[in-house]
DSSP file (Angstrom, degrees, kcal/mol; ACC not computed):
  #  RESIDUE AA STRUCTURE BP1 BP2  ACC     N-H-->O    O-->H-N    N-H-->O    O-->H-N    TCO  KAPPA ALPHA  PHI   PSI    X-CA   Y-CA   Z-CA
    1    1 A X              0   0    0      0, 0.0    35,-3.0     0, 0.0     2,-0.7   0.000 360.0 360.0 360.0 139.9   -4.2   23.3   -1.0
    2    2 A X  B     -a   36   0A   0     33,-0.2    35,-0.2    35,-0.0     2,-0.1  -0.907 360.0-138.2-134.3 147.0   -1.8   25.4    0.3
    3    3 A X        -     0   0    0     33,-3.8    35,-0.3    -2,-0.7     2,-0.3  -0.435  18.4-143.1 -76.3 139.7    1.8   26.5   -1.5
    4    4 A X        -     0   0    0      1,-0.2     5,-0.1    33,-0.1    -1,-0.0  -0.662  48.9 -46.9-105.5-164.3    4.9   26.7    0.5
    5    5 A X     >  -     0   0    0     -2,-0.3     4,-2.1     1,-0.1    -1,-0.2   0.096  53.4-118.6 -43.3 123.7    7.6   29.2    0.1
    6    6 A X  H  > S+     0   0    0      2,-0.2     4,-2.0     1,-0.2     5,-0.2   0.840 115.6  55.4 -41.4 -31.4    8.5   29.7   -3.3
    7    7 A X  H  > S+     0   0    0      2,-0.2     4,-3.9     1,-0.2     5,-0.2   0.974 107.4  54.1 -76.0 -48.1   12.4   28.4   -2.4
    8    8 A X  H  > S+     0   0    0      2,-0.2     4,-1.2     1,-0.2    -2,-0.2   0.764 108.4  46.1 -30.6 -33.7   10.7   25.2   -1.0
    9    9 A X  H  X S+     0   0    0     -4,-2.1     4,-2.4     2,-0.2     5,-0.4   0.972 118.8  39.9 -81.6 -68.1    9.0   24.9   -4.3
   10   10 A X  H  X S+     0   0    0     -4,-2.0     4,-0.7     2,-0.2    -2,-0.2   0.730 115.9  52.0 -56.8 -35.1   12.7   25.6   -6.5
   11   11 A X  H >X S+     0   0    0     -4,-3.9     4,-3.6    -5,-0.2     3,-2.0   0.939 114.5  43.2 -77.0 -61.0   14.9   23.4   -3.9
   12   12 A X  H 3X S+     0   0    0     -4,-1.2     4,-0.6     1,-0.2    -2,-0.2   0.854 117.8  47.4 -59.9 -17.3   12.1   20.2   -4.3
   13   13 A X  H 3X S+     0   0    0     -4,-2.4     4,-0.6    -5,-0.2    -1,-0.2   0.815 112.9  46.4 -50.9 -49.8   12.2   20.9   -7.9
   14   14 A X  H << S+     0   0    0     -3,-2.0    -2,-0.2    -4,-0.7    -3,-0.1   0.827 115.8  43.8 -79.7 -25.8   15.6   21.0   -7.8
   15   15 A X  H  < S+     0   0    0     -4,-3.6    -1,-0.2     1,-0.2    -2,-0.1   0.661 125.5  30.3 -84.8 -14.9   15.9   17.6   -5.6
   16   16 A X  H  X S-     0   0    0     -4,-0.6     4,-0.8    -5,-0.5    -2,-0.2  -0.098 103.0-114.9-154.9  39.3   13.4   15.7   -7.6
   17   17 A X  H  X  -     0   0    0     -4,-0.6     4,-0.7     3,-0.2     3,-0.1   0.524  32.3 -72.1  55.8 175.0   13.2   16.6  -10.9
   18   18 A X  H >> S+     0   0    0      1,-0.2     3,-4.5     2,-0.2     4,-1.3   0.981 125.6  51.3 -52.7 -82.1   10.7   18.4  -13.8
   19   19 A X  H 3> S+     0   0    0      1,-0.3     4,-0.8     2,-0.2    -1,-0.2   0.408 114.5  36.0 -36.4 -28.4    8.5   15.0  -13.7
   20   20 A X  H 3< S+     0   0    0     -4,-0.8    -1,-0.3     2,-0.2    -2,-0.2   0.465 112.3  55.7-126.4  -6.4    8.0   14.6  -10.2
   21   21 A X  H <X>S+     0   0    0     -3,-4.5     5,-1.6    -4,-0.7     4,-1.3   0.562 115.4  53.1 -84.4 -15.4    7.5   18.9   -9.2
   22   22 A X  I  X>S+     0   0    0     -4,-1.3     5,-2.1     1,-0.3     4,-0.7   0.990 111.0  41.3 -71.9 -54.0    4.6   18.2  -12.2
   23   23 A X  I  <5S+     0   0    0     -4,-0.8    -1,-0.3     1,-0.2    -2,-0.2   0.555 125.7  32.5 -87.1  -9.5    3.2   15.4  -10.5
   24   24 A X  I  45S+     0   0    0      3,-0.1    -1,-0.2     4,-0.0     4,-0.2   0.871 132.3  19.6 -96.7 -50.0    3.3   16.9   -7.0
   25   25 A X  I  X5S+     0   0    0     -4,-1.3     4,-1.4     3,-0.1    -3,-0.2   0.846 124.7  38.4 -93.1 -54.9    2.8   20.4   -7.4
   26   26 A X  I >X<S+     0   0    0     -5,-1.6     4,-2.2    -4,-0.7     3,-0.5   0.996 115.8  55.6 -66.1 -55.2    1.1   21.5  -11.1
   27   27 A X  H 3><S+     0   0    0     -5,-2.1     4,-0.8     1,-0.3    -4,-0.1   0.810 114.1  38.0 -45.7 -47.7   -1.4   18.3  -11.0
   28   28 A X  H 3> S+     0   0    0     -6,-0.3     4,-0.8    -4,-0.2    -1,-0.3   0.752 110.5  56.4 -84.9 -29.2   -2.8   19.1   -7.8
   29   29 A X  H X< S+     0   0    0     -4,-1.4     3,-3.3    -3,-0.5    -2,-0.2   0.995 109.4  54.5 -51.5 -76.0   -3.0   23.2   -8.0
   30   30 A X  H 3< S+     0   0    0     -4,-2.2    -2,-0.2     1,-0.3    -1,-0.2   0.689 109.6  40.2 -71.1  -7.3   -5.0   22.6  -11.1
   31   31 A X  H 3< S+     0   0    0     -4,-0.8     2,-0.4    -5,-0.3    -1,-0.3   0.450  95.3  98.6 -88.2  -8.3   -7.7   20.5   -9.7
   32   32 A X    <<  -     0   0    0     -3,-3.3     3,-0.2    -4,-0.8    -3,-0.0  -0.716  64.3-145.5 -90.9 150.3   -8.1   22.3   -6.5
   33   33 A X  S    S+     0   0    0     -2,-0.4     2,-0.3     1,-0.2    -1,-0.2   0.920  83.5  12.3 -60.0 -51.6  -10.8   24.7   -5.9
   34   34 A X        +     0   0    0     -3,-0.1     2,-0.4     2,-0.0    -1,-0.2  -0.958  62.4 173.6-148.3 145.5   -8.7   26.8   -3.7
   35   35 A X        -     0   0    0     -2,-0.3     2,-0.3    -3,-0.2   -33,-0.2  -0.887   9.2-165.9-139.2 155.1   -5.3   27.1   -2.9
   36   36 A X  B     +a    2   0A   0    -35,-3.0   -33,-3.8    -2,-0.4     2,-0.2  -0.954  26.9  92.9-146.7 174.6   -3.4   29.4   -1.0
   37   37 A X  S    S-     0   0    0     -2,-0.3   -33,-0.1   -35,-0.2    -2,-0.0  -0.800  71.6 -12.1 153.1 161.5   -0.2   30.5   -0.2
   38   38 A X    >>  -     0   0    0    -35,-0.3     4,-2.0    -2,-0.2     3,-1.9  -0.093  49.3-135.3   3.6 102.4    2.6   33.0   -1.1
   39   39 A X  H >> S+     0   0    0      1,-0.3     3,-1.6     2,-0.2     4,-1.1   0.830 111.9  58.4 -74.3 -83.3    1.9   35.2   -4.7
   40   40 A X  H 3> S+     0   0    0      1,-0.3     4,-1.5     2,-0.2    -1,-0.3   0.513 111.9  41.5 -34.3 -36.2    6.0   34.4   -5.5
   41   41 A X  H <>>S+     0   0    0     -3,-1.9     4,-3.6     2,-0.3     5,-0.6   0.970 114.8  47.6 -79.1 -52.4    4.8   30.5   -5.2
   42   42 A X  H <X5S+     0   0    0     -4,-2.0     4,-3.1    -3,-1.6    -2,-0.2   0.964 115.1  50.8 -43.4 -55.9    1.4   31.1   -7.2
   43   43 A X  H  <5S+     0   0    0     -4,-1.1    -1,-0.3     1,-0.3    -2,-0.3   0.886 114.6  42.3 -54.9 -51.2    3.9   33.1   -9.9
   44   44 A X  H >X5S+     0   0    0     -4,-1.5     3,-1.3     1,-0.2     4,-0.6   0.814 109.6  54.5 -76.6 -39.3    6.1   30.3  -10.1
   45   45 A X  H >X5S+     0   0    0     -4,-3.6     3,-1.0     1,-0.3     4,-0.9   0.888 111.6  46.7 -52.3 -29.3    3.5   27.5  -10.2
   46   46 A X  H 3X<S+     0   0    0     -4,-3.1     4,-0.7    -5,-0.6    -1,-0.3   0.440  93.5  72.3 -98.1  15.5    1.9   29.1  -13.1
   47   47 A X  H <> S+     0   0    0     -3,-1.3     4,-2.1    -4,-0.2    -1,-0.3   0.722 110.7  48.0 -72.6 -50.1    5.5   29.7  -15.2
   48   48 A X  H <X S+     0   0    0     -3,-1.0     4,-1.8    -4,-0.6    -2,-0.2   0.665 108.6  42.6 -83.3 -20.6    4.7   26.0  -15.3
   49   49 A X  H  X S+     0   0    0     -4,-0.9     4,-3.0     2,-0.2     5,-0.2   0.729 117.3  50.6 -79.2 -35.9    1.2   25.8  -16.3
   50   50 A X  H  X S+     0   0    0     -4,-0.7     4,-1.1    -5,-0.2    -2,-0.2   0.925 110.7  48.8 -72.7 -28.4    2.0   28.6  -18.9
   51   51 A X  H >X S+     0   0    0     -4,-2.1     4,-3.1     2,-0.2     3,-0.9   0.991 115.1  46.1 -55.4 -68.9    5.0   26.4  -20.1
   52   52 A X  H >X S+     0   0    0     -4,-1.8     4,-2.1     1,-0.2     3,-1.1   0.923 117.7  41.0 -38.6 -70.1    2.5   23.2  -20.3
   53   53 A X  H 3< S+     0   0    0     -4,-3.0     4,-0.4     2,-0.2    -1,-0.2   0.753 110.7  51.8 -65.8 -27.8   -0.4   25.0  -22.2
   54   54 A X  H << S+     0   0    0     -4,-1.1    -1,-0.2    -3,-0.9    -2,-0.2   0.809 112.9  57.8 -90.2 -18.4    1.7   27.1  -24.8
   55   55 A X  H << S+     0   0    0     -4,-3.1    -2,-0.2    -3,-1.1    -3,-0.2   0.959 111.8  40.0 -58.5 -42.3    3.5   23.1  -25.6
   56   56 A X  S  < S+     0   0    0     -4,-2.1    -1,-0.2    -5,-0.2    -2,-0.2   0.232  87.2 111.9-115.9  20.6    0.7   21.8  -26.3
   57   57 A X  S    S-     0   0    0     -4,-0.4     3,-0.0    -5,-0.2    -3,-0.0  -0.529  74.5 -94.7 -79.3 159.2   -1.3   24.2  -28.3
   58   58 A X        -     0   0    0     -2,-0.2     2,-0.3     1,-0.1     3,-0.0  -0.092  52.2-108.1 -28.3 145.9   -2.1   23.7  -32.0
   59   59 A X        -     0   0    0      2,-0.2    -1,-0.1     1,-0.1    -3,-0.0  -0.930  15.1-129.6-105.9 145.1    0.4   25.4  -34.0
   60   60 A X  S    S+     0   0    0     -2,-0.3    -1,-0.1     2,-0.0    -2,-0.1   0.701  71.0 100.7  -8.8 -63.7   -0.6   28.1  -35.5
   61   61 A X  S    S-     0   0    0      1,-0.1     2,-0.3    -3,-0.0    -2,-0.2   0.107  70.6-115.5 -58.8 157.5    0.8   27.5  -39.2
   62   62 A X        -     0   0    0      1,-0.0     2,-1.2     2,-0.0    -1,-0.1  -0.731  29.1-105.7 -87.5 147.0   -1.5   26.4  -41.9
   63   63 A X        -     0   0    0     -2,-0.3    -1,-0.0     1,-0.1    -2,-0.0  -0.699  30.2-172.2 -99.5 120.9   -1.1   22.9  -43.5
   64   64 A X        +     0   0    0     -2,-1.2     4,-0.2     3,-0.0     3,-0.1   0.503  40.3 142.7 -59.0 -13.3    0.5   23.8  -47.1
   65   65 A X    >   -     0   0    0      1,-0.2     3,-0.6     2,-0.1     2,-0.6   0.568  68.5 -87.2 -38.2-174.9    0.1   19.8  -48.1
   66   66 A X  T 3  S+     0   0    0      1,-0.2    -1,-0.2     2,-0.1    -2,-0.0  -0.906 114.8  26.3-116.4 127.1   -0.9   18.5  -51.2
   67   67 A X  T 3         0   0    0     -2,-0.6    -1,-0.2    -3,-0.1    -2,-0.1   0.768 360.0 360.0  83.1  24.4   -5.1   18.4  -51.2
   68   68 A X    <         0   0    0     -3,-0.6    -2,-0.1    -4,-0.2    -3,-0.1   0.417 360.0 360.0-123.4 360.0   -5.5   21.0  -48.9
């Protein structure tokens, strides 16, 4: 796979929404073996990966509940 220019990435983002830069851009970075391209595009893809992975972790807290 290869990344284009990091403005390329932020204008189709910007032209076509969260939902559809996921589905073009994040889906396919993580399922390739190797990708190249531009380190500003790598840094920016992975602002998105870190976003995705820190949503959907476990939270932290303990549950205080009644029977725990």
């Amino acid at each position: 796979m290869f990344l284009p220019e990091v403005e390329d990435l932020k204008q189709f983002l910007a032209e076509h929404g969260k939902e559809r830069f996921h589905d073009r851009w994040i889906l396919p970075y993580k399922k390739r073996d190797a990708v190249m391209g531009p380190d500003a595009s790598f840094e920016f893809i992975k602002q998105f990966i870190d976003r995705e992975y820190n949503n959907n972790r476990p939270s932290n807290q303990l549950n205080t509940g009644t029977g725990q």
